[in-house]
PyMOL CGO cylinders between C-alpha atoms (Angstrom):
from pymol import cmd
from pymol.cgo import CYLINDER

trace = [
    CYLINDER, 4.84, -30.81, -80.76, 6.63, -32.03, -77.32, 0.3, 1, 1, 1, 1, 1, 1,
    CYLINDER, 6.63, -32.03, -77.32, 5.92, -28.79, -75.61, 0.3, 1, 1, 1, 1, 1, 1,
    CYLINDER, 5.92, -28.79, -75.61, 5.30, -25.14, -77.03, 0.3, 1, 1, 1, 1, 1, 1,
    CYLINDER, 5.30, -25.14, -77.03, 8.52, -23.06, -78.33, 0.3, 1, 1, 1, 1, 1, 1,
    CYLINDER, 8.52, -23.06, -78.33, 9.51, -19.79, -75.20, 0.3, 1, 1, 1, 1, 1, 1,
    CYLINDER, 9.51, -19.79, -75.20, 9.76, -18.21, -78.94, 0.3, 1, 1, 1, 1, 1, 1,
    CYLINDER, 9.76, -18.21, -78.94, 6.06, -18.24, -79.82, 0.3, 1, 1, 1, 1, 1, 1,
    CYLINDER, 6.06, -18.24, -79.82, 4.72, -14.63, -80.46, 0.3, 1, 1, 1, 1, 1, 1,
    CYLINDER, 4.72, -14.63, -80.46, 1.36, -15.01, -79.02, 0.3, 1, 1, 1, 1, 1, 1,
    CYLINDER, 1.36, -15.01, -79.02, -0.97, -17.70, -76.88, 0.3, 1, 1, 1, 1, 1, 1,
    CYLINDER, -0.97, -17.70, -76.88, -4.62, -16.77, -76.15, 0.3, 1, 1, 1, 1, 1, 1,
    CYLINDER, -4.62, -16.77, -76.15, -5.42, -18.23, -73.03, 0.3, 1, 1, 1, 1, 1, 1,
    CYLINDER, -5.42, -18.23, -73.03, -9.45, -19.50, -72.56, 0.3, 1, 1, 1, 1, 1, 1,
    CYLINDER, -9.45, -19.50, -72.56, -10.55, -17.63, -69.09, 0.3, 1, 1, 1, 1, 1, 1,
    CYLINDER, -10.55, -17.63, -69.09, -13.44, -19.77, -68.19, 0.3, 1, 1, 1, 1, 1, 1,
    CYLINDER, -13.44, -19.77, -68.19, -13.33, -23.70, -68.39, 0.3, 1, 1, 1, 1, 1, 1,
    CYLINDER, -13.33, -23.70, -68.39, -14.67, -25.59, -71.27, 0.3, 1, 1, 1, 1, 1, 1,
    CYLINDER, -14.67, -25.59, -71.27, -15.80, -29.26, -71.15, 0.3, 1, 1, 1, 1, 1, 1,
    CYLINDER, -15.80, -29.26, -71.15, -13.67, -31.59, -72.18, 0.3, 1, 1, 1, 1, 1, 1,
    CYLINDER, -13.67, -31.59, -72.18, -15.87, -33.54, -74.45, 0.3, 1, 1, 1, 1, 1, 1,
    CYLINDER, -15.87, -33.54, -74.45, -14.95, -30.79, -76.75, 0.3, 1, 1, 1, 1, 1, 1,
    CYLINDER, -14.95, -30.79, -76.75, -12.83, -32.33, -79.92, 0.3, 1, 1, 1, 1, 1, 1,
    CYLINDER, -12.83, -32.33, -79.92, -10.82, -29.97, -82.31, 0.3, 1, 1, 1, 1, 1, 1,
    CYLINDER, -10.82, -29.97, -82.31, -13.74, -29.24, -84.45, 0.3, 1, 1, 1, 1, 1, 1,
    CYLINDER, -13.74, -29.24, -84.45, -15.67, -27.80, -81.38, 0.3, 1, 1, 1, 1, 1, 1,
    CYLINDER, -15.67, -27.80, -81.38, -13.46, -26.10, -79.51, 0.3, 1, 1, 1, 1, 1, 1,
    CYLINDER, -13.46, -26.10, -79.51, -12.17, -24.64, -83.26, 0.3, 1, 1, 1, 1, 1, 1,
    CYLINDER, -12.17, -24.64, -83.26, -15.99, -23.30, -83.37, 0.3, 1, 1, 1, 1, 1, 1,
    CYLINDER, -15.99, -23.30, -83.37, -15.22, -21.71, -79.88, 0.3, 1, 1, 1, 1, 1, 1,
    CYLINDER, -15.22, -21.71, -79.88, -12.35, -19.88, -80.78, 0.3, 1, 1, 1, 1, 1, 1,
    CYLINDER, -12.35, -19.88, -80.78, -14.15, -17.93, -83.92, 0.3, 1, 1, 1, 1, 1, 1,
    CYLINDER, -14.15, -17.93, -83.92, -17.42, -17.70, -82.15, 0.3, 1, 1, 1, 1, 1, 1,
    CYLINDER, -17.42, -17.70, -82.15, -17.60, -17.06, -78.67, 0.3, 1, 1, 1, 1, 1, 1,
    CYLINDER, -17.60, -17.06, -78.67, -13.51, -15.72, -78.40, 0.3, 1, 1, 1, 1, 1, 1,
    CYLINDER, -13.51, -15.72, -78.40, -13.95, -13.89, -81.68, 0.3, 1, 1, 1, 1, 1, 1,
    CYLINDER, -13.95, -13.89, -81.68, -10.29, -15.48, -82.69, 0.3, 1, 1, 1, 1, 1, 1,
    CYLINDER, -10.29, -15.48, -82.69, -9.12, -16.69, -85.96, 0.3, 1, 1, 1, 1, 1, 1,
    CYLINDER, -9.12, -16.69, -85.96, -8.37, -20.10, -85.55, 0.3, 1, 1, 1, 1, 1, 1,
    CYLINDER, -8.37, -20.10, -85.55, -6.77, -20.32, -88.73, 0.3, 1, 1, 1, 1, 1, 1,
    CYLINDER, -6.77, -20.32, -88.73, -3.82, -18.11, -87.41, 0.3, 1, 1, 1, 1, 1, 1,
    CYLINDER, -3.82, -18.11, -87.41, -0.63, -19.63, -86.60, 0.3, 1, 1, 1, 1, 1, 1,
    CYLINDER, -0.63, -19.63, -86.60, -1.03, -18.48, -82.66, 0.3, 1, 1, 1, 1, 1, 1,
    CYLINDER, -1.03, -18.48, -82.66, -2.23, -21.44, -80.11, 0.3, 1, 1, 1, 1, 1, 1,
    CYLINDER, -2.23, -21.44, -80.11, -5.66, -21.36, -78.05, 0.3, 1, 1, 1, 1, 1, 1,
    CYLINDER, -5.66, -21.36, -78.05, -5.29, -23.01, -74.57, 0.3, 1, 1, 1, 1, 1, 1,
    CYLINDER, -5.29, -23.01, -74.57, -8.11, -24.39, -72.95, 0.3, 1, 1, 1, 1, 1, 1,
    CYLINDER, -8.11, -24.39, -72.95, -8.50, -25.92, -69.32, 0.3, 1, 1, 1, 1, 1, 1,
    CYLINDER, -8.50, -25.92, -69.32, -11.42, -28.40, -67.78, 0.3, 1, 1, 1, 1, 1, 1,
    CYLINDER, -11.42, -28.40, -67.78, -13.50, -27.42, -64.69, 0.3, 1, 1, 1, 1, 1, 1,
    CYLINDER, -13.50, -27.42, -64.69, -10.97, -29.50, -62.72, 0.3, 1, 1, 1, 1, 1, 1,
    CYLINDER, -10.97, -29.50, -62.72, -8.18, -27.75, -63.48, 0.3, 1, 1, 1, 1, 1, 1,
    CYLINDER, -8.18, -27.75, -63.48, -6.46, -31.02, -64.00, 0.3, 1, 1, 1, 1, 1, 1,
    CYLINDER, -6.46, -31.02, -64.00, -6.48, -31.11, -67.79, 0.3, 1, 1, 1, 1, 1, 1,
    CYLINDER, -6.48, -31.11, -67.79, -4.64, -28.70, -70.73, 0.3, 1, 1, 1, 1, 1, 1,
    CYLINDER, -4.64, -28.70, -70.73, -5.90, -28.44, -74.65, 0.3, 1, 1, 1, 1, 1, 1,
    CYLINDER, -5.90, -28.44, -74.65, -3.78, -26.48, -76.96, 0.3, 1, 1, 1, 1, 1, 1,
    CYLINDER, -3.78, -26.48, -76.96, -5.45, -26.16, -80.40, 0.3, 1, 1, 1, 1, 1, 1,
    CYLINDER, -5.45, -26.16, -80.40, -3.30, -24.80, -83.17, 0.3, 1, 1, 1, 1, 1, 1,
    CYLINDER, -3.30, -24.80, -83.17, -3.67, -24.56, -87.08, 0.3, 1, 1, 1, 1, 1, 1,
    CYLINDER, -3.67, -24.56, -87.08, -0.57, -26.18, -89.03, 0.3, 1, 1, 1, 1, 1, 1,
    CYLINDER, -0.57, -26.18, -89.03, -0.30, -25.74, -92.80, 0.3, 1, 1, 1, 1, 1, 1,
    CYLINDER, -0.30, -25.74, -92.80, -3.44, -27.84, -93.83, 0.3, 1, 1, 1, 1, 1, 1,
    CYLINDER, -3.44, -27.84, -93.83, -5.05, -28.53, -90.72, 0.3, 1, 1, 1, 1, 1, 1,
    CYLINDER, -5.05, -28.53, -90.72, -5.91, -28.68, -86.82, 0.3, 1, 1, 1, 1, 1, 1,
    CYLINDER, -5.91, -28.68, -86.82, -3.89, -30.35, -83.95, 0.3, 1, 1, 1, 1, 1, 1,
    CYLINDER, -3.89, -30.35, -83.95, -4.58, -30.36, -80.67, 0.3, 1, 1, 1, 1, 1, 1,
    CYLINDER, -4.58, -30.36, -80.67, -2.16, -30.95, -77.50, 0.3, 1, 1, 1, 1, 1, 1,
    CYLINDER, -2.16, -30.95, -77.50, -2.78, -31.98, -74.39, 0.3, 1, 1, 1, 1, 1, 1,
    CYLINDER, -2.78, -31.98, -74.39, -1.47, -32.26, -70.58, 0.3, 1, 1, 1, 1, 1, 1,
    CYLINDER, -1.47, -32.26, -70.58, -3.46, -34.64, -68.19, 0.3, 1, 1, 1, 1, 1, 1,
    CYLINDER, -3.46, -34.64, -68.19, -1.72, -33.76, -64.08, 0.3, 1, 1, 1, 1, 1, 1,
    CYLINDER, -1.72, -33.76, -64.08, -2.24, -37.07, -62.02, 0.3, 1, 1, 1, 1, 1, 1,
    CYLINDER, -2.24, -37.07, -62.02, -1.98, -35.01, -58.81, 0.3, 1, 1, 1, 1, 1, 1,
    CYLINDER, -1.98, -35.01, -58.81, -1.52, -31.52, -58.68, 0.3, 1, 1, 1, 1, 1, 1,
    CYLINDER, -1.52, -31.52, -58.68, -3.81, -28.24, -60.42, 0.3, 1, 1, 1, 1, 1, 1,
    CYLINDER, -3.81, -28.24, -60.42, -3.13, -25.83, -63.15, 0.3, 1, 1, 1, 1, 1, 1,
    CYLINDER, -3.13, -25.83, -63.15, -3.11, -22.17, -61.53, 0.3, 1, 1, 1, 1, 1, 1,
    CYLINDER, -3.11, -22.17, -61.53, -5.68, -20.92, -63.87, 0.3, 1, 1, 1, 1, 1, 1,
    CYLINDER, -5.68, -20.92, -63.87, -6.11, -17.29, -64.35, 0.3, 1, 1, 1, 1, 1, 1,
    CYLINDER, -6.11, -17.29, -64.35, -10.15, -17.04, -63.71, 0.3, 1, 1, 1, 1, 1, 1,
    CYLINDER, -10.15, -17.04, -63.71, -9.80, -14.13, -62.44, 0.3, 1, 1, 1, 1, 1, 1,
    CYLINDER, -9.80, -14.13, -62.44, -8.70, -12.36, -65.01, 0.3, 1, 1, 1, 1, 1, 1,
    CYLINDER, -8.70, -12.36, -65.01, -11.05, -9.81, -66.14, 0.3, 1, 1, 1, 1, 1, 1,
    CYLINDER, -11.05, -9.81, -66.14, -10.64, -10.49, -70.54, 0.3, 1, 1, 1, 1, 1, 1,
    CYLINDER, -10.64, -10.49, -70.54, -12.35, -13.46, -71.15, 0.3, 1, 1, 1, 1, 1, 1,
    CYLINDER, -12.35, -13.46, -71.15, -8.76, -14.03, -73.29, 0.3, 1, 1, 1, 1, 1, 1,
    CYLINDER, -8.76, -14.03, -73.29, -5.39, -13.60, -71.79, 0.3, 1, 1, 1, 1, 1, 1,
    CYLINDER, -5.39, -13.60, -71.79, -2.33, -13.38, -73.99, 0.3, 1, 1, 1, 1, 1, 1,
    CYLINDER, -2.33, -13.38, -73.99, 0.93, -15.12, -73.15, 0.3, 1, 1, 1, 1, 1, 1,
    CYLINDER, 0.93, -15.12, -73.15, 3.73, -15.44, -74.64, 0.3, 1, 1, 1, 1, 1, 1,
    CYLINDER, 3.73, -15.44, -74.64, 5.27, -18.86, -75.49, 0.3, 1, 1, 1, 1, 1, 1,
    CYLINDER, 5.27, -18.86, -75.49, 7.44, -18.67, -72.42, 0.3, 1, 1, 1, 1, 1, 1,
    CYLINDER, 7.44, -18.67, -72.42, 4.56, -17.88, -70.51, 0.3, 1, 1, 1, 1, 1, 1,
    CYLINDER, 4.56, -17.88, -70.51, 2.26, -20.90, -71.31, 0.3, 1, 1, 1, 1, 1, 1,
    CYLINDER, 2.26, -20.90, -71.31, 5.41, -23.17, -70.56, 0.3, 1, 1, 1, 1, 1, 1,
    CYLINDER, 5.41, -23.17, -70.56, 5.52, -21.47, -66.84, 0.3, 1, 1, 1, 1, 1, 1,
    CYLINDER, 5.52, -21.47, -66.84, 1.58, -22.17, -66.89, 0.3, 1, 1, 1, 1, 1, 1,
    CYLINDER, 1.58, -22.17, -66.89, 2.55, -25.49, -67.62, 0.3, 1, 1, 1, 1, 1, 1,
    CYLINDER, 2.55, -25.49, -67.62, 4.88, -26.36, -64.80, 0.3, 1, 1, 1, 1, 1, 1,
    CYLINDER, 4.88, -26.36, -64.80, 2.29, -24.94, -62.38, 0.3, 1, 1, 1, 1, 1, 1,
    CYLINDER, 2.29, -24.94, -62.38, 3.13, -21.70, -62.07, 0.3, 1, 1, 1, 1, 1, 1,
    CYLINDER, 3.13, -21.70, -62.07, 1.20, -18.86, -61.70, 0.3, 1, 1, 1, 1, 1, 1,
    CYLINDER, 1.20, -18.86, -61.70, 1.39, -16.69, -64.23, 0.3, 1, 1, 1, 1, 1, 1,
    CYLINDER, 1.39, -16.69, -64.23, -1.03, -13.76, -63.13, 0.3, 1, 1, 1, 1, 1, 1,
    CYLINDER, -1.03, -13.76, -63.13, 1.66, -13.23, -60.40, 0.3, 1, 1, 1, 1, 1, 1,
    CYLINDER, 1.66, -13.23, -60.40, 4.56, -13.12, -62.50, 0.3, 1, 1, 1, 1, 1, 1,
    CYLINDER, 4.56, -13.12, -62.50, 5.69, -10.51, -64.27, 0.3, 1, 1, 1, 1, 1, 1,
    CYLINDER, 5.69, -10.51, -64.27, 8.93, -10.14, -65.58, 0.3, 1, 1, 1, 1, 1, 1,
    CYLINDER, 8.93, -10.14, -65.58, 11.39, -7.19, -66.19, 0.3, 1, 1, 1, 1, 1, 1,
    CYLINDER, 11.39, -7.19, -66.19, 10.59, -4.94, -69.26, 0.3, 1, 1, 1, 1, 1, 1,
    CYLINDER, 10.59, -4.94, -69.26, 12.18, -6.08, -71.96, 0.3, 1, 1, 1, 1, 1, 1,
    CYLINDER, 12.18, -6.08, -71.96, 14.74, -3.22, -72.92, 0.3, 1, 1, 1, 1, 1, 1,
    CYLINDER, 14.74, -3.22, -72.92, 15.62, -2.24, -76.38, 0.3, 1, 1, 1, 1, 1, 1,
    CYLINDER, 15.62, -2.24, -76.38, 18.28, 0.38, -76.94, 0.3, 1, 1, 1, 1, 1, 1,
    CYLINDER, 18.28, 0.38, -76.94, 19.79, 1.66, -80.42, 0.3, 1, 1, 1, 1, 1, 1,
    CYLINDER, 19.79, 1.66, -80.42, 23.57, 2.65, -79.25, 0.3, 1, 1, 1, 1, 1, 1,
    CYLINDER, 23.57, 2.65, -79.25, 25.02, 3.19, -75.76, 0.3, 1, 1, 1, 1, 1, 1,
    CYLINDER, 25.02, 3.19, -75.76, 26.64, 6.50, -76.74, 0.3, 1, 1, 1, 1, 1, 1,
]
cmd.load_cgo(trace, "trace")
């Protein structure tokens, strides 16, 4: 995976920051225990460091875990801490504006319109 498809359905975001020592079994453990989040779905579970400097996406594909990560040499994720769910859902597109640094608690983008005939 380069970078995560605008098309995905759903991304549960982590709230709080998780140490990075954390490999894919661990942070799979996190996702079913403590986010209550079936890591065996086809949705990805983002996770940041206490810097803010570092990204882990852990997804389930066919047979097995992978995990995906973004390392900033300068600049800081705008996490969403304060967010009140300890998970926030994205969508794909979402994650990739979380990504480039923006914030995405900010954002919000028209409602998405869905009309049957224009009669």
């Amino acid at each position: 995976m380069r970078r995560p498809s605008n098309d995905l359905p759903l991304v549960y975001v982590c709230r709080d920051v998780v140490d990075f020592r954390k490999g894919i079994m661990s942070l799979s453990v996190l996702v079913e225990g403590t986010l209550a989040l079936d890591p065996f779905s086809e949705h990805l579970f983002v996770f940041c460091n206490r810097k803010r400097d570092k990204v882990k996406v852990l997804y389930w594909e066919r047979n097995g875990f992978c995990m995906w990560q973004k390392s900033l040499e300068k600049a800081r994720f705008k996490w969403p801490r304060k967010a009140l769910d300890e998970v926030i859902t994205l969508t794909g597109q979402q994650l990739n504006w979380l990504l480039d640094g923006h914030d995405i608690m900010r954002m919000q983008a028209h409602e998405r319109l869905y009309y049957h005939t224009v009669l």
